[in-house]
DSSP file (Angstrom, degrees, kcal/mol; ACC not computed):
  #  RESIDUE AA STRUCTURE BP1 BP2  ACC     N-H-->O    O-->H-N    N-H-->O    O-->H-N    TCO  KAPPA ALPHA  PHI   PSI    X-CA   Y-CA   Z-CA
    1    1 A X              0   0    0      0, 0.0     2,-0.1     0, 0.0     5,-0.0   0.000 360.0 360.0 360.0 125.3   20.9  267.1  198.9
    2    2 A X     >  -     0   0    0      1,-0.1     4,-2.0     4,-0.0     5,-0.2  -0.355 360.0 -99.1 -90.7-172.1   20.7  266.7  195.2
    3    3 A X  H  > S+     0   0    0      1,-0.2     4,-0.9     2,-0.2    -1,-0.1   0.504 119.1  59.4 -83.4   2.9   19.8  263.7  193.6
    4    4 A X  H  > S+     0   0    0      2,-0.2     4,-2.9     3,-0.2     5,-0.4   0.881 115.6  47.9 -87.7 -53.9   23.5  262.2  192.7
    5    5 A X  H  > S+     0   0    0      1,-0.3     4,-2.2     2,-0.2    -2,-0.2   0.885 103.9  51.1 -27.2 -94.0   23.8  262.5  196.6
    6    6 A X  H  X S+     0   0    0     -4,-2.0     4,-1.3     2,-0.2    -1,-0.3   0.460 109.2  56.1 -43.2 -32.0   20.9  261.0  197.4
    7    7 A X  H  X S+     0   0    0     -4,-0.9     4,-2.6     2,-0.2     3,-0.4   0.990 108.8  46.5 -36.2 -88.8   22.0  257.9  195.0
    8    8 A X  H  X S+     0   0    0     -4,-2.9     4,-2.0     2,-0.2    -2,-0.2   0.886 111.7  50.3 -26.9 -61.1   24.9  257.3  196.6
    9    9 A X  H  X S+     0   0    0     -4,-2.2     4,-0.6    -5,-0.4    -1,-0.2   0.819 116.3  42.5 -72.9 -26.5   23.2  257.5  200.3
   10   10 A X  H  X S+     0   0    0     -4,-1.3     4,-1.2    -3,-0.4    -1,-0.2   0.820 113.5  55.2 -89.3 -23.8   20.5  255.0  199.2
   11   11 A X  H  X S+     0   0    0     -4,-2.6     4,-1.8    -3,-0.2     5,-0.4   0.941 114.4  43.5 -50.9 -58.4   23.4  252.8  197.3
   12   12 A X  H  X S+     0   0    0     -4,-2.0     4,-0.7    -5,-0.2    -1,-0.1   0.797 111.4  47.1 -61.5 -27.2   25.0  252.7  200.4
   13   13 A X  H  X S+     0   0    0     -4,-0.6     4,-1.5    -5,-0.2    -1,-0.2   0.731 112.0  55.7 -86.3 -33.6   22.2  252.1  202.7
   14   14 A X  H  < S+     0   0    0     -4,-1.2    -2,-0.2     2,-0.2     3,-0.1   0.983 102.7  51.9 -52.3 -63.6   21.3  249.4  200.3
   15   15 A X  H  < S+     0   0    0     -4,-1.8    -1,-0.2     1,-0.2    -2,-0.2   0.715 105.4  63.3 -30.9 -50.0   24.9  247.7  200.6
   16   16 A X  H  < S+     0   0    0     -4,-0.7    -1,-0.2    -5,-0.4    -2,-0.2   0.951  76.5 107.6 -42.3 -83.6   24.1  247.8  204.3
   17   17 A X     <  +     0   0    0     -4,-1.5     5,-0.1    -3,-0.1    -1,-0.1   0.007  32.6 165.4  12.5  66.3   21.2  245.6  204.1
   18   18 A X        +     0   0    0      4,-0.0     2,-0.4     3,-0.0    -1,-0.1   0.796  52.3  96.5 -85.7 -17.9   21.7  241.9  205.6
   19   19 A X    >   -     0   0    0      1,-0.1     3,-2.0     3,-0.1     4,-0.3  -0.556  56.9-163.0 -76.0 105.9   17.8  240.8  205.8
   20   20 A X  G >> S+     0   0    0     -2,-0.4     4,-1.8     1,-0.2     3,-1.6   0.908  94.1  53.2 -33.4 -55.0   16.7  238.7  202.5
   21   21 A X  G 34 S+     0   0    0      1,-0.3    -1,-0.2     2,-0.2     4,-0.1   0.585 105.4  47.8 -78.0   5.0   13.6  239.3  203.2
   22   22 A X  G <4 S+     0   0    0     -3,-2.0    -1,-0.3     2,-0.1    -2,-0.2   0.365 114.4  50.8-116.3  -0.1   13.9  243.2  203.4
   23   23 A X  T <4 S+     0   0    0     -3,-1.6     4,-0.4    -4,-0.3    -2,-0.2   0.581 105.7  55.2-101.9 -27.5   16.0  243.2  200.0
   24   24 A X  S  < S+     0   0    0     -4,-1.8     4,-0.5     2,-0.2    -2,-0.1   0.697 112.3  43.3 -73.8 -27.4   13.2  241.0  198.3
   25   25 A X  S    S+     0   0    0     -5,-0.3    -1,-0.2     2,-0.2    -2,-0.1   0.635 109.6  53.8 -78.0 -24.1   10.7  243.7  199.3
   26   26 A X  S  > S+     0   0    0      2,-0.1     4,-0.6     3,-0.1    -2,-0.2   0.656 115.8  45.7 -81.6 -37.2   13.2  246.3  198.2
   27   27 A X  H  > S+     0   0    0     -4,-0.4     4,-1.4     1,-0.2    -2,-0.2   0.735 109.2  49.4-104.0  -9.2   13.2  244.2  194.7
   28   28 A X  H  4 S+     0   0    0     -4,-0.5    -1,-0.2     2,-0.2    -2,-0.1   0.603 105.7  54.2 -92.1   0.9   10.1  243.8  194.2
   29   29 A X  H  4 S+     0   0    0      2,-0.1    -2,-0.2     1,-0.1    -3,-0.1   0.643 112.3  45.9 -94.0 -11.5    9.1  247.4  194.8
   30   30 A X  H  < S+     0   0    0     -4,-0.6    -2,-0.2     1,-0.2    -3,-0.2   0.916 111.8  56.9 -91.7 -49.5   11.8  248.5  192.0
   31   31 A X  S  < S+     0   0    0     -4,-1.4    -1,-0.2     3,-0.0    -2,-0.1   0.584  82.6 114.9 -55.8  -0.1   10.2  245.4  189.7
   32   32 A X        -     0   0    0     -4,-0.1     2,-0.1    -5,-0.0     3,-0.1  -0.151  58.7-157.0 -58.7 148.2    6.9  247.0  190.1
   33   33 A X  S    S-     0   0    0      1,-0.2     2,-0.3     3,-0.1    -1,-0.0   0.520  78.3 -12.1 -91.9-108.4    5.2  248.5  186.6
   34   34 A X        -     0   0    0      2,-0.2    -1,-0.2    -2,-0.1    -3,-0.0  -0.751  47.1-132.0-126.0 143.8    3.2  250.7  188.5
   35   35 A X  S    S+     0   0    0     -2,-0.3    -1,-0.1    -3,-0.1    -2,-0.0   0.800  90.1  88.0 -47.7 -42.3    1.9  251.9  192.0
   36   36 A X  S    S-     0   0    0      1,-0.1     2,-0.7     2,-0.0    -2,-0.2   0.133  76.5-136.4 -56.7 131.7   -1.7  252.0  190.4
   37   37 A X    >>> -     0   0    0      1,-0.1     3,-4.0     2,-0.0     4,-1.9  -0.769  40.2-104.5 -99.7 128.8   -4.1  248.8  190.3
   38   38 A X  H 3>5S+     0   0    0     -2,-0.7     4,-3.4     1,-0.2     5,-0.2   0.910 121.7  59.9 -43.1 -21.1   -5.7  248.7  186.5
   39   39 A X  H 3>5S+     0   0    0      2,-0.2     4,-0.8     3,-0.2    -1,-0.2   0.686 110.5  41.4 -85.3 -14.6   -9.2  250.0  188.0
   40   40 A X  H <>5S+     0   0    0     -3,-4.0     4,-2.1     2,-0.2     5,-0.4   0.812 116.4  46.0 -88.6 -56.6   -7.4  253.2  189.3
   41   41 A X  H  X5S+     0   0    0     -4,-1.9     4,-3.1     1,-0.3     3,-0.4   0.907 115.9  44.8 -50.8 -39.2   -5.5  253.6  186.5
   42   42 A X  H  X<S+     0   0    0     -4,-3.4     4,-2.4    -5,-0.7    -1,-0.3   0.943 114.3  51.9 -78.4 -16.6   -8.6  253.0  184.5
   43   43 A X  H  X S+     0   0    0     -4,-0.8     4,-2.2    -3,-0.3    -2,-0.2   0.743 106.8  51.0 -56.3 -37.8  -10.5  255.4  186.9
   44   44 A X  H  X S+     0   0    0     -4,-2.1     4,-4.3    -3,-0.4     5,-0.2   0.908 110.6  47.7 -90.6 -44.3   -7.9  258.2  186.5
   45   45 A X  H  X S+     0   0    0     -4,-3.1     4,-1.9    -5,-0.4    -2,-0.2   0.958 110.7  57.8 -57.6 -40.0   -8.2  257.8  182.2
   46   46 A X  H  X S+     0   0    0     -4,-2.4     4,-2.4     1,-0.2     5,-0.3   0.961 113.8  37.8 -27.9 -69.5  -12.3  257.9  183.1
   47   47 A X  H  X S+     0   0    0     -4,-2.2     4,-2.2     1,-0.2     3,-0.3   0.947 115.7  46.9 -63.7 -47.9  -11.6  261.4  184.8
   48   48 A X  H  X S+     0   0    0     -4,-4.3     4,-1.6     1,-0.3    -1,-0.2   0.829 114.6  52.9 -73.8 -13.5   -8.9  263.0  182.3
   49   49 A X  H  X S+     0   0    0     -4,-1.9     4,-1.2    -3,-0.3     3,-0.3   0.920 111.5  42.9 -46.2 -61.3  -11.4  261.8  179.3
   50   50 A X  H  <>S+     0   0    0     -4,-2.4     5,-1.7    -3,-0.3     4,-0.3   0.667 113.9  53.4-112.4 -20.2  -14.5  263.6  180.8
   51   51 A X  H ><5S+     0   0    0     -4,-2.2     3,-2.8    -5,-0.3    -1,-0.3   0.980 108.9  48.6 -70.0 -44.9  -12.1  266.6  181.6
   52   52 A X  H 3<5S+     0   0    0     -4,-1.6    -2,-0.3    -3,-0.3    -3,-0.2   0.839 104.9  60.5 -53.9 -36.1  -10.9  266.8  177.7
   53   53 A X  T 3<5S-     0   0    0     -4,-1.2    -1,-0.3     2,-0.1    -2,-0.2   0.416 123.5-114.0 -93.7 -10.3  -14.3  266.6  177.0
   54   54 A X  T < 5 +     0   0    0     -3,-2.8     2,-1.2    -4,-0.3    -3,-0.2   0.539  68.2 140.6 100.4  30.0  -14.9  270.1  179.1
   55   55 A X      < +     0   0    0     -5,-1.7     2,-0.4    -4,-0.1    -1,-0.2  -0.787  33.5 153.6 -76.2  77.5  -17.1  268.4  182.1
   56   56 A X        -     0   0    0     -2,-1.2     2,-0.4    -5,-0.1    -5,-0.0  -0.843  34.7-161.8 -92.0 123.8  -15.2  270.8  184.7
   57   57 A X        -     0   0    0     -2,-0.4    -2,-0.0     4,-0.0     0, 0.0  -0.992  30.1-107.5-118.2 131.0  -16.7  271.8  187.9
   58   58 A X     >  -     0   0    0     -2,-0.4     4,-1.9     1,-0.1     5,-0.0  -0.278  19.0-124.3 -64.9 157.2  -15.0  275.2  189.7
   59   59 A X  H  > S+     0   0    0      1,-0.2     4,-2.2     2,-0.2     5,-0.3   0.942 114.5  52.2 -73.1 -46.4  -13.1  274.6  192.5
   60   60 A X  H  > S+     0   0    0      2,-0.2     4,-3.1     3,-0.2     5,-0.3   0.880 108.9  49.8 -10.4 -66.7  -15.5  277.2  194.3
   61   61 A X  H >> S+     0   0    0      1,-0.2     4,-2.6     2,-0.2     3,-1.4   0.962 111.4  49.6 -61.8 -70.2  -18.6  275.4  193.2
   62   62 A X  H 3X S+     0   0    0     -4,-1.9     4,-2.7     1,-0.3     5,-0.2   0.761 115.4  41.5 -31.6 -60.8  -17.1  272.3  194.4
   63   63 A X  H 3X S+     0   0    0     -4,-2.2     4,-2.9     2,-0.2     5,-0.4   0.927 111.3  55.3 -27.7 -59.3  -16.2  273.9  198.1
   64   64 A X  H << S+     0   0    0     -4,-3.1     4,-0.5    -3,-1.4    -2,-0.3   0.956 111.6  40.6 -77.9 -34.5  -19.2  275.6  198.3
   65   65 A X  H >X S+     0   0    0     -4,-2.6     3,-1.8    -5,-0.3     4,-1.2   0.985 118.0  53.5 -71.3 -59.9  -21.5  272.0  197.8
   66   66 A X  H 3X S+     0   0    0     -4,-2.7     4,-2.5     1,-0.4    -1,-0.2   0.864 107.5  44.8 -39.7 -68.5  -18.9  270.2  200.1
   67   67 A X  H 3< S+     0   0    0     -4,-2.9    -1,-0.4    -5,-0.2    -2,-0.2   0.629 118.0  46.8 -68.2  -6.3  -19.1  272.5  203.0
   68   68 A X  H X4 S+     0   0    0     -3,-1.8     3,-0.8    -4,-0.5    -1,-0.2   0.874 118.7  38.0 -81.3 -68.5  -23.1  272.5  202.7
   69   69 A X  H 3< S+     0   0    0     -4,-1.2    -2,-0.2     1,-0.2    -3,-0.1   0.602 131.2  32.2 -35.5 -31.1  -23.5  268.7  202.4
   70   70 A X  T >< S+     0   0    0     -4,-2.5     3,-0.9    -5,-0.3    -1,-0.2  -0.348  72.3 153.9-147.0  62.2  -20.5  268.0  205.1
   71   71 A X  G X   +     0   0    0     -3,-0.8     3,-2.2     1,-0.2     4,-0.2   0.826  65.4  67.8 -65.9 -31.5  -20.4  271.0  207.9
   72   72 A X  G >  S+     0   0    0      1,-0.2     3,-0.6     2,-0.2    -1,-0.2   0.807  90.1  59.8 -60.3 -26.3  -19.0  269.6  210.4
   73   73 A X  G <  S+     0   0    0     -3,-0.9    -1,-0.2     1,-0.2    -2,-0.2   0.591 105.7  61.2 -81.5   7.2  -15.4  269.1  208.6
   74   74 A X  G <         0   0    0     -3,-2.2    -1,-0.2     1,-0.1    -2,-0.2   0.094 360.0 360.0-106.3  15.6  -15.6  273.5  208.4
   75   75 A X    <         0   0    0     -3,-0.6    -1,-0.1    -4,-0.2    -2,-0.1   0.645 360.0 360.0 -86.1 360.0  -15.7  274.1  211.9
C-alpha cells in the first residue's frame, strides 16, 4: 500500500471514530513535539558528540565483552 493509500485508509478510519476520548488521544499524539523526553534526547546528543569525537567501539569488541560478561543470553 503506498502512502497516499494509507492516508486515505487512516482518514477514513479516523472519520469512523465516535469515542471523544479515543480522538483526544489520537490529538494529542499528532500535537506531540516529540516521542523523546529531553534527557533522552539529551542522552542521544551525549552519544552522537562522543562519536564525532572518534570514541567508537567495534561491533566485534562490543559482542565479544557482552557474551563474556552475560553468557547465559548466548546459549
Amino acid at each position: 500500500m503506498n502512502i497516499e493509500a494509507r492516508k486515505i485508509s487512516l482518514a477514513q478510519k479516523l472519520f469512523a471514530i465516535q469515542q471523544e476520548a479515543i480522538l483526544d488521544k489520537i490529538e494529542a499524539l499528532l500535537n506531540r513535539e516529540s516521542f523523546l523526553t529531553k534527557e533522552q534526547k539529551k542522552a542521544i546528543d551525549m552519544g552522537l558528540k562522543s562519536l564525532d569525537e572518534g570514541n567508537k567501539i567495534p561491533h566485534e569488541e562490543v559482542m565479544s565483552e557482552t557474551k563474556k560478561r552475560y553468557p547465559n543470553l548466548f546459549k
